[in-house]
N, C-alpha and C positions, 0 to 999 in steps of 0.2 A: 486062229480066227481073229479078223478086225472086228474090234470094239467099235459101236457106233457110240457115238456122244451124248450123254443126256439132253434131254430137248431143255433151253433154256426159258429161263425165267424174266419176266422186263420187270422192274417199279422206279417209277418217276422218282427222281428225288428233285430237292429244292435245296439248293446251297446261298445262304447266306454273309455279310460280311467280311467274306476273304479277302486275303491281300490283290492285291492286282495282279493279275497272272496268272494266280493259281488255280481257283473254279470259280464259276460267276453262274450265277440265274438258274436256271432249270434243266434238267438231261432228266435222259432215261440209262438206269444203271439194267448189265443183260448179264444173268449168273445163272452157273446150276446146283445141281445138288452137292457136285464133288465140291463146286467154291463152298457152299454151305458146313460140309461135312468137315473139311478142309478149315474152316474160321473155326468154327468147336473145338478142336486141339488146340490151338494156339490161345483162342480166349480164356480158358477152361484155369479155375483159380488154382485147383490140386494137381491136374496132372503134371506126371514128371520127376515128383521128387521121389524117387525108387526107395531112401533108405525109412520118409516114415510112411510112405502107401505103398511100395513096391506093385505087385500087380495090379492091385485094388484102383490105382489110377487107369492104367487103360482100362479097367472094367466098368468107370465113372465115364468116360468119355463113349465109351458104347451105348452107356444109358441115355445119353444126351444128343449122341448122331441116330438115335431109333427115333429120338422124336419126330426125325423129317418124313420118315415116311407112313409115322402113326400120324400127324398130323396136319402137315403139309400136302396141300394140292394145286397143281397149277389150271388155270382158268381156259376159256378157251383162247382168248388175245395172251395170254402167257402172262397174266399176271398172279401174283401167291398170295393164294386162299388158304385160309383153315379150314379142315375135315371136318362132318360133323364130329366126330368125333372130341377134336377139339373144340367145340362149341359145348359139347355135355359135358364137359369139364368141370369140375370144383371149379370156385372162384380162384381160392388159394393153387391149384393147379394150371390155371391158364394164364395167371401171375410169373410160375416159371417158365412157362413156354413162351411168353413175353419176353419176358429177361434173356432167355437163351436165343431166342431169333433177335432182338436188339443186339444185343455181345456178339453175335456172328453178323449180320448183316454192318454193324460197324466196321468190323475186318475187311469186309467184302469191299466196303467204300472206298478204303482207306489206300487198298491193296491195285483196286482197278483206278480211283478218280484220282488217289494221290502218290503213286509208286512206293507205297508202303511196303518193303518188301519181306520184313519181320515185323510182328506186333503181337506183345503178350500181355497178360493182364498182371498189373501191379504186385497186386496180393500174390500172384505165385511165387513173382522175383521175391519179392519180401521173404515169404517163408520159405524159399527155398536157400534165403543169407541168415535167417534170422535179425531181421529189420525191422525196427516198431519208430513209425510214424506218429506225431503230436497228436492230429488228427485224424478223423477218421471221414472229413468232409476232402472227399480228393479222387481224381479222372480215376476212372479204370482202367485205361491200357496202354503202354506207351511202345514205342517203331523204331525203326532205322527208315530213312530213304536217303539217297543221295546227297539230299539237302539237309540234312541231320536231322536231328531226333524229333519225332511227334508223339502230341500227348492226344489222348481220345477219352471223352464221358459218354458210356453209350447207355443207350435207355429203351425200352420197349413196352409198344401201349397196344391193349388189347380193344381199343378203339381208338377216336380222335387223342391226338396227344392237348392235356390241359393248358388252359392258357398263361399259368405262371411257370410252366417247364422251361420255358427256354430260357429265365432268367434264372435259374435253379442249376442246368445245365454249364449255362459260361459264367454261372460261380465254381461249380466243383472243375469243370475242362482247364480252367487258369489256375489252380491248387496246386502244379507243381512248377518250382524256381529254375531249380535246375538238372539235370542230368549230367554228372560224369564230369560236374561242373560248369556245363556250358549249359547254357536257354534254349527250350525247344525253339526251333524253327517254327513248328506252327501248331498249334492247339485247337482243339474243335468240340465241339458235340455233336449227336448222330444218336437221332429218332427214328424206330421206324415203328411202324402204325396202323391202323386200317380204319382211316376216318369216313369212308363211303361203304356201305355194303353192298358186296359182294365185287366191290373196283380193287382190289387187293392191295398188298403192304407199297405203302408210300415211305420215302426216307425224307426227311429233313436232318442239317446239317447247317453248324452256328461256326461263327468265327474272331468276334470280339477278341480285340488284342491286350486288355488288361489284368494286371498279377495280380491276384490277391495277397492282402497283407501279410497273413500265417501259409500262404505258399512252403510247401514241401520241395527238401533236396533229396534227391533219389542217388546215391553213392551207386552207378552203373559203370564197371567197366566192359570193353566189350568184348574178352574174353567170358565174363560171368555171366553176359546176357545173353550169349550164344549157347552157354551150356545148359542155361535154364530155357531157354528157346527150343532147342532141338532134344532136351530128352525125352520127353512127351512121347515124339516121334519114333526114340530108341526104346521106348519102354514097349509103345504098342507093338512094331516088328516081332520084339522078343517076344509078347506074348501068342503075335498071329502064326497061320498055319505057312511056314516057311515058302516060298516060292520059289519053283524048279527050274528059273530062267538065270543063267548067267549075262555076267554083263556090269557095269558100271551102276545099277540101281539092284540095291536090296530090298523087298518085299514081302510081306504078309498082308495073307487076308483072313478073312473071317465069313467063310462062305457060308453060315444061317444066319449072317445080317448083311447079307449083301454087300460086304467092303473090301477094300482091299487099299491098304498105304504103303507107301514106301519112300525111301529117300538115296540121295547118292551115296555109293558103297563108301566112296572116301571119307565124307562127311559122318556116316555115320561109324566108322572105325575111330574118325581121329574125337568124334565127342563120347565113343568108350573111352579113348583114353583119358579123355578131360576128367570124365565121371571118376575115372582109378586113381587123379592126382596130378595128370601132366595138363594141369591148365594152364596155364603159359603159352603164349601166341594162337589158343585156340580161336581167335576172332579172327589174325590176321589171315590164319591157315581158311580160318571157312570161306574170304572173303577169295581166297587166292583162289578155293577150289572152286569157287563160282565163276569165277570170270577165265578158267580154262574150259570150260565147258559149253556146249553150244547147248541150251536150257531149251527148244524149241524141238529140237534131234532127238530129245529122252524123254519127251511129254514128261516133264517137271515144270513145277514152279519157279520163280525167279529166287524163292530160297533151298531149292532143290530138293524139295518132297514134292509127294504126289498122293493124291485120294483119288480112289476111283470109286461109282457105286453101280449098284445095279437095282434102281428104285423108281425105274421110268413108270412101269404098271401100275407103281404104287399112288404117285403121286398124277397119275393120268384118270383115278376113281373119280367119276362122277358124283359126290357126296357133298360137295361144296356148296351147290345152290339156295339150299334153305337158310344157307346163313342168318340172324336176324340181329338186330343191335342188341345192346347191355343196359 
């Protein structure tokens, strides 16, 4: 049976300060839920590291891809609304649901407006080396694209975002010196928001090019950040309900939360073996196995996994309307 596509989502964003060339002025970014579902893994601070959460990490990323369809809903011009549901919320709980759609919708930006084609969140690579940083004033996620490495501060506001964030932003977005030795190519911040009711999430995105003075060095090579990148990915498989399809993509879903992940079969054999000790050329190998593969042919991403959902009815509920401000 063909899968139809989730219906997508639009929210304006507003990009700031960039270099010349990169993004300039105002677009409308168009995402669905798989992108959504899809940035949770990869932002997510714990997933991944098997030996001290072993399953308990995909079971953390479950809790966090439910939130889209306890709480997310799209509009009728496709813009993302909060459920009442998310409206009856704790303060202190609609605080996370901020934080976790900020940390994914930063992915999502990063990945469609800047060819971000890997991006994880600091704190996992960290504990996933055992790395203690000076401070604790420093971005949240950092990428590969072609153009080498980008650093990301993401933030999420359960209304207008305030008026000293963005200088709060491209203090902590400039926090890191260097990667793997060399200077990110480009640094940002990335709000998203809902400063109109009932107009859904708006992104803003900053781009000031100065270091701060206590700027952090991130020791990344990119075998290590591949392996911390994609076990995430190998962990949730292992724990999904194995899928009967052969073929160059390995899969599991999770058919009472509507999901279903998977990644390339190669990809994910050769970051078993990274996990068991042969980490050695595991970056070049990943890099290899991507550019043998036509990524469009396999309905994968440009880092060769895949989120599927099936949360279109959910996020189609009418319950959005009463919205009201905070």
């Amino acid at each position: 049976m063909v899968r139809l596509p989730p219906p997508a989502f639009e929210a304006i964003y507003r990009a700031f300060s960039f270099p010349a060339g990169v993004i300039t002025g105002n677009g409308k970014l168009s995402f669905t839920t798989d992108d959504l579902a899809h940035a949770l893994i990869t932002t997510g601070r714990a997933p991944g590291h098997r030996y001290l959460y072993g399953t308990a990490s995909a079971y953390e990323w479950l809790h966090r891809a439910s939130l889209i369809p306890a709480y997310v809903r799209r509009s009728y011009r496709g813009g993302l609304v909060r459920s009442r549901l998310a409206l009856d919320l704790d303060r202190s709980e609609l605080v996370g649901l901020s934080y976790a759609l900020g940390q994914a919708m930063t992915a999502v930006f990063c990945r469609m407006e800047l060819s971000v084609s890997h991006l994880l969140h600091v704190d996992r690579y960290a504990n996933q080396y055992g790395l203690r940083f000076s401070t604790r004033k420093r971005a949240d996620l950092f990428g590969l694209t072609t153009n080498g490495w980008v650093v990301a501060e993401a933030k999420g506001r359960s209304r207008s975002m305030e008026s000293d964030l963005r200088g709060k932003l491209e203090t902590q977005k400039r926090s890191v010196l260097s990667i793997n030795g060399v200077q990110p190519w480009l640094a940002l911040g990335c709000v998203a928001s809902f400063p109109v009711r009932n107009a859904g999430m708006q992104i803003d995105a900053f781009d000031p090019d100065k270091t701060e003075v206590d700027a952090i060095v991130i020791p990344a090579t990119l075998d290590r950040y591949m392996l911390a990148y994609y076990l995430p990915f190998v962990t949730i498989v292992d724990l999904g309900e194995p899928g009967t399809e052969p073929g160059r993509v390995v899969t599991a879903g999770f058919p009472g939360f509507g999901l279903r992940v998977g990644l390339l079969r190669a990809i994910y054999e050769r970051v078993q073996r990274a996990a068991e000790g042969q980490l050695q050329g595991l970056g070049d190998d990943v890099q290899a196995i991507l550019s043998d593969v036509t990524l469009g042919e396999l309905n994968v991403l440009p880092d060769g996994t895949t989120v599927t959902t099936e949360w279109a009815d959910a996020i189609a509920i009418q319950d959005w309307s009463e919205e009201s401000t905070f």
